[in-house]
C-alpha positions as CSV (number, residue, x, y, z in Angstrom):
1,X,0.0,0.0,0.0
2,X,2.9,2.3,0.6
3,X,4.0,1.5,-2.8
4,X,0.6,2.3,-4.5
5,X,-0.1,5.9,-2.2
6,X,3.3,6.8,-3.4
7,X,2.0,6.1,-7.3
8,X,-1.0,8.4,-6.4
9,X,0.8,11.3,-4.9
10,X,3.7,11.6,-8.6
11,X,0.4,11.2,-11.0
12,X,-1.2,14.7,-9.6
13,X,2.3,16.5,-9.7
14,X,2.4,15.2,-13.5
15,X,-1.0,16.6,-14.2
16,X,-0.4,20.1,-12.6
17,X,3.1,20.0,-15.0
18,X,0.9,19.5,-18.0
19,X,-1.5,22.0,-17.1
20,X,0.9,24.7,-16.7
21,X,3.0,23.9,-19.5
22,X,6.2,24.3,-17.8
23,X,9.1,21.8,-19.2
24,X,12.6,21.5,-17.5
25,X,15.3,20.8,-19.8
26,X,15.7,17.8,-18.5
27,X,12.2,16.2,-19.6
28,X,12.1,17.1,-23.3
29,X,12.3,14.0,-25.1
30,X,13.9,13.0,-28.8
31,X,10.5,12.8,-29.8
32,X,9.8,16.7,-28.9
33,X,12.6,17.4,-30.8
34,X,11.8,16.0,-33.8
35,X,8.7,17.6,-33.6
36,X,10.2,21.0,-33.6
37,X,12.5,20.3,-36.1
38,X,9.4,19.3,-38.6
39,X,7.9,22.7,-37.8
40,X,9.9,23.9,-40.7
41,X,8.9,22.1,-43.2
42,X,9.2,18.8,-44.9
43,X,12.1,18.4,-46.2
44,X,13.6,21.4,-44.9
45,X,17.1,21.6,-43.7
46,X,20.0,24.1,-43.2
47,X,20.9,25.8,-46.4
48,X,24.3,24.8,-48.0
49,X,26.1,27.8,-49.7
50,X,27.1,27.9,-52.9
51,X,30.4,26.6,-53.5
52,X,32.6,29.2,-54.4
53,X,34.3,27.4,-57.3
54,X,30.9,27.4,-58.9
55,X,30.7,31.5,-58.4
56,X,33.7,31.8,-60.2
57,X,32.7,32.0,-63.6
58,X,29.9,34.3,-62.7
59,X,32.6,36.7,-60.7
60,X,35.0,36.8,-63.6
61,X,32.0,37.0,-66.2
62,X,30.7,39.7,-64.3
63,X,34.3,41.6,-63.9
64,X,34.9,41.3,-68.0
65,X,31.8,43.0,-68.9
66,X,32.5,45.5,-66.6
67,X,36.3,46.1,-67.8
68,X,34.3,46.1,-71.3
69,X,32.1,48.9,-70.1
70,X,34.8,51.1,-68.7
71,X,37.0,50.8,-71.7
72,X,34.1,51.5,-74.3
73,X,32.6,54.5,-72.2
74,X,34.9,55.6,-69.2
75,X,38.5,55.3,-69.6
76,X,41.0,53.3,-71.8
77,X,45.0,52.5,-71.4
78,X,47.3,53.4,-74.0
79,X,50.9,52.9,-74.7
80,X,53.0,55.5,-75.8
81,X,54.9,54.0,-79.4
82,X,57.4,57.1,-80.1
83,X,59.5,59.9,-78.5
84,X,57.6,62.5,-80.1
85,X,55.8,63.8,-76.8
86,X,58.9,64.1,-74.7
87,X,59.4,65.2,-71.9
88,X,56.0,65.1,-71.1
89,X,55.4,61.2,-72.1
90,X,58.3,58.8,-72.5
91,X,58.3,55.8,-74.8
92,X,57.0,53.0,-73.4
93,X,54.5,55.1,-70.6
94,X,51.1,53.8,-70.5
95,X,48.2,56.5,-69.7
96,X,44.5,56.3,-69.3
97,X,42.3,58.2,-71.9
98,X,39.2,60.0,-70.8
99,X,36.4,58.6,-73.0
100,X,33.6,59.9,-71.2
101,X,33.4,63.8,-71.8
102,X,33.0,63.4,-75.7
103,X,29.8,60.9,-75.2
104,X,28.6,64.5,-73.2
105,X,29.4,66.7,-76.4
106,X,32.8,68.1,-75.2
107,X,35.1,68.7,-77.9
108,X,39.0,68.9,-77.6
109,X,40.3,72.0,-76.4
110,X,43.7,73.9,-76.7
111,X,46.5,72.3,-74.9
112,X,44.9,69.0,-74.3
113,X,47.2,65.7,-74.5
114,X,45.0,64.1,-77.0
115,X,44.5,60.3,-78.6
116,X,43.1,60.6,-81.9
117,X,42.7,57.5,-84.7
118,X,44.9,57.9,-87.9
119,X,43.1,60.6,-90.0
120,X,44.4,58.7,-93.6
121,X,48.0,58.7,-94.9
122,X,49.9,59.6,-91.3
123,X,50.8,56.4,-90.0
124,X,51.4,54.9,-93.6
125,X,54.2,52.4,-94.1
126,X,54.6,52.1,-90.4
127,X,53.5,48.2,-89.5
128,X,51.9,47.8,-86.4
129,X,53.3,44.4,-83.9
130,X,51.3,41.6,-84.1
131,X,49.8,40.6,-80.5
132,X,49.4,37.1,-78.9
133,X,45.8,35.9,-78.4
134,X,46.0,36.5,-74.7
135,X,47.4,40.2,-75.7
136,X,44.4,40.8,-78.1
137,X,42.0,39.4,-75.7
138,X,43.6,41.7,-72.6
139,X,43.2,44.5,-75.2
140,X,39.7,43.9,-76.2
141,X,38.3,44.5,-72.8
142,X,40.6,47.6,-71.7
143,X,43.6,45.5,-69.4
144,X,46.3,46.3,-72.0
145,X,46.8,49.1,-74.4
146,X,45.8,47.7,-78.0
147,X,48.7,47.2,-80.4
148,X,47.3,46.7,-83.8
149,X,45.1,50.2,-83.3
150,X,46.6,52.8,-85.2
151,X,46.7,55.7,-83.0
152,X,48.4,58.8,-82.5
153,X,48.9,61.4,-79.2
154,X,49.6,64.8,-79.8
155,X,49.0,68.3,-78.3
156,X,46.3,70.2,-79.3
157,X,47.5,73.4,-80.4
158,X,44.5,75.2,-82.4
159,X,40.9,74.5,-82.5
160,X,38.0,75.5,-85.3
161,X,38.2,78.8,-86.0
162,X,41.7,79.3,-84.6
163,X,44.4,80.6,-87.3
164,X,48.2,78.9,-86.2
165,X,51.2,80.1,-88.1
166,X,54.5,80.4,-87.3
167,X,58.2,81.5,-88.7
168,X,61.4,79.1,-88.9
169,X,63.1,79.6,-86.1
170,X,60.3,81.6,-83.8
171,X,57.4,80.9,-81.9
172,X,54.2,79.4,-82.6
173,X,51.6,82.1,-83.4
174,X,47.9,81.5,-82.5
175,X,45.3,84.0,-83.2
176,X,47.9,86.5,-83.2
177,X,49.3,85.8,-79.6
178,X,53.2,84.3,-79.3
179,X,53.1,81.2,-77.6
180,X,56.2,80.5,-75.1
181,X,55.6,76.7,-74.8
182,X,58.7,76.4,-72.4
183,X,56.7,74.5,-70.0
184,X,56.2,71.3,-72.2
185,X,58.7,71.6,-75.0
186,X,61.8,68.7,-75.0
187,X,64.7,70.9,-73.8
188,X,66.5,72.4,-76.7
189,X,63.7,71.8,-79.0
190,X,62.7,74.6,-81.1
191,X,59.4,75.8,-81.8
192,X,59.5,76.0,-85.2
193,X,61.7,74.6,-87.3
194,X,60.4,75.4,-90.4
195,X,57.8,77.8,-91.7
196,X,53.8,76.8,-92.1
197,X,50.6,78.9,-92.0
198,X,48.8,81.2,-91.4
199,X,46.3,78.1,-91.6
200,X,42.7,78.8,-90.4
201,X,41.7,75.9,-89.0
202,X,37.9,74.6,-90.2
203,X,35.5,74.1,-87.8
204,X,35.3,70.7,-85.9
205,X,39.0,70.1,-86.4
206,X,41.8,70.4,-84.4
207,X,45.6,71.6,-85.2
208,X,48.3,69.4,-83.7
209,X,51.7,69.3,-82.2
210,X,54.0,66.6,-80.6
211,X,56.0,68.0,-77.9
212,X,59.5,67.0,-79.4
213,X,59.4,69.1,-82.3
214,X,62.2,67.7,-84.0
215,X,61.0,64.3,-83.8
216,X,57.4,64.7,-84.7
217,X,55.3,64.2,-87.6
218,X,52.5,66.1,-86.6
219,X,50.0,68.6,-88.5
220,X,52.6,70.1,-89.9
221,X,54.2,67.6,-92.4
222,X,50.2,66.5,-93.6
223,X,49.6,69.2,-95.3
224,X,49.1,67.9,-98.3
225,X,46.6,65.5,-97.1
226,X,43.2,65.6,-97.1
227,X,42.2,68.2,-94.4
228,X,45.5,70.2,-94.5
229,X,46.7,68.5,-91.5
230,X,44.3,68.9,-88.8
231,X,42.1,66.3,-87.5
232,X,38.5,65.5,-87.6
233,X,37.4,65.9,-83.8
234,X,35.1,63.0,-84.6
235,X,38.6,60.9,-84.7
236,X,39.7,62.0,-81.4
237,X,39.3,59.1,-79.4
238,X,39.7,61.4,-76.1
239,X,41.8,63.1,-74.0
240,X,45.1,61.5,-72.0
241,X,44.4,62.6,-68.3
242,X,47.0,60.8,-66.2
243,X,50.5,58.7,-66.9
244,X,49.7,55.3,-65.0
245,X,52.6,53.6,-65.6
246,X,55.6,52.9,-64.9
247,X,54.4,54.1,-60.8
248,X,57.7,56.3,-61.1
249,X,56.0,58.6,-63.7
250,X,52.9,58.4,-62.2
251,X,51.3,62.2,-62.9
252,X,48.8,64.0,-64.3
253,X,48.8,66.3,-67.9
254,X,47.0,69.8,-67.1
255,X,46.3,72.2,-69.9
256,X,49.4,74.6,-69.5
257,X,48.6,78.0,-68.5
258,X,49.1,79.8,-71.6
259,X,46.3,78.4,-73.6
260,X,44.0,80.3,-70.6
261,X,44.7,83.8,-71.7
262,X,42.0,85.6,-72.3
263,X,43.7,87.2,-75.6
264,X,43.6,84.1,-77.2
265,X,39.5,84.4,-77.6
266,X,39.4,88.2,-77.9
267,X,41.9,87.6,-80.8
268,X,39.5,85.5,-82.2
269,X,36.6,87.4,-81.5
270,X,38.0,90.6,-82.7
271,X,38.5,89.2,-86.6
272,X,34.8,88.7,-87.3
273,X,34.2,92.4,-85.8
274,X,37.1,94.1,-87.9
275,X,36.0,92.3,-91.2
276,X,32.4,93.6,-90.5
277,X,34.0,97.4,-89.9
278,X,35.2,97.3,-93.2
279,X,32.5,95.7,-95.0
280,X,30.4,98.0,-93.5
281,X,33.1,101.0,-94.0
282,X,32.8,100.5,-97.9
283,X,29.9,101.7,-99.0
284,X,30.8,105.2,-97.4
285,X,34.1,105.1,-99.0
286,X,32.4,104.5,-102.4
287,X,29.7,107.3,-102.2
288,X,31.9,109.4,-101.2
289,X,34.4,109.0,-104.4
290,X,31.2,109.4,-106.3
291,X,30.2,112.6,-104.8
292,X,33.7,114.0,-105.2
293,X,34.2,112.6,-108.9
294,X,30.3,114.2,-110.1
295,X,31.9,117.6,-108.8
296,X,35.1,117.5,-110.6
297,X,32.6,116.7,-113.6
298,X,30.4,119.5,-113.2
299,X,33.0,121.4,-112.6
């Protein structure tokens, strides 16, 4: 009997337990955790992650196109082939190309380093290397400067409307105004070394100029070409903003300061007003040798 009142005292202390709910740690079961477990879901477990060696492909496809983006709208690398920009860019620098402003309608400007494709007849007879796959493929998507383009870099001197001349031995003439191009002319190299102009450059073209006067064949020695040496501004590929490589070179190429004075526009503005003086001057001039030469007759 001791044995049985002792059964009938635990089954009431059970019952109030399962009323209340409560649950020590110690009385859940395997079976109660099961039954949480398929509160998820059938079939449910933890999530596995995606390897990353499946990723991969998606990473570097994703990486390409965007290299192919930024090349074809943002910025490209080119290498430079000659010394005809010294000192400014040395043979064999690389620099990045602003492609963007010209999608915007900018147009080159005076004193701009700028990449522009071969207009006809300037790079002829000179043969281009022949890449490796990989090189053509590094090329294609902006990683390496493309070595079967024929492109040139050159300073841009004059702009439409601009007239450039200037006299063997002297300076460079533009709209009237002497240039002193010490700042970015190779050291000992003359301005001019022979005579051109004064060319009036047609609108939406440029006139250019390699640094290293005596080793450049620039607008002046095109002439004869279509164009009379300047370039289409629709073959400018962009402007060269920055020399990324080698690190030791690392810089960036400003407009020099003399292509910001002012007298360089009011030159230019003043030609169209002087031509209009005189066109307007004319007819004065005219009537009044008319009225003078009817009183000589009458006389």
């Amino acid at each position: 009997m001791a044995v049985g009142a002792r059964s009938g005292h635990d089954e009431p202390e059970k019952r109030a337990d399962e009323a209340t709910g409560d649950v020590t740690g110690d009385d859940v079961t395997d079976d109660e955790v099961s039954h949480d477990d398929a509160a998820d879901g059938p079939g449910r477990g933890p999530k596995k992650q995606r390897s990353f060696w499946k990723e991969l492909p998606l990473l570097v496809g994703i990486a390409l196109v965007l290299a192919l983006l930024i090349k074809t709208f943002l910025v490209q690398a080119f290498s430079i082939p000659s010394e005809s920009m010294m000192n400014t860019l040395q043979k064999g620098d690389r620099v990045l190309v602003d492609k963007l402003t010209p999608w915007f309608g900018s147009e080159p400007e005076r004193g701009e380093v700028v990449v522009f494709h071969d207009p006809g007849g300037w790079l002829e007879g000179q043969q281009a290397p022949k890449p490796n796959a990989v090189q053509k493929f590094l090329s294609f998507i902006g990683l390496m400067p493309s070595a079967e383009e024929k492109d040139l870099i050159k300073r841009v001197i004059a702009v439409g409307g601009d007239t450039v001349s200037c006299k063997e031995g002297g300076k460079v003439v533009l709209n009237g105004v002497a240039l002193d191009e010490t700042s970015y002319l190779y050291p000992g190299s003359v301005p001019c070394q022979d005579s051109f102009g004064p060319i009036k450059v047609p609108e939406n073209r440029i006139w250019v100029m390699g640094d290293n006067r005596q080793n450049s064949l620039d607008s002046r020695f095109h002439q004869q070409l279509p164009g009379g040496g300047t370039v289409s501004n629709d073959e400018v590929v962009g402007r060269a903003v920055v020399i990324a490589w080698p690190v030791t070179r690392w810089a960036t190429l400003p407009v020099p300061d003399i292509f910001d004075q002012p007298a360089l526009n009011q030159a230019l503005a003043a030609a169209p007003v002087g031509a209009a003086s005189v066109a307007g001057a004319l007819p004065l001039v005219l009537w009044r040798r008319k009225k003078r030469t009817s009183g000589h007759t009458a006389e």
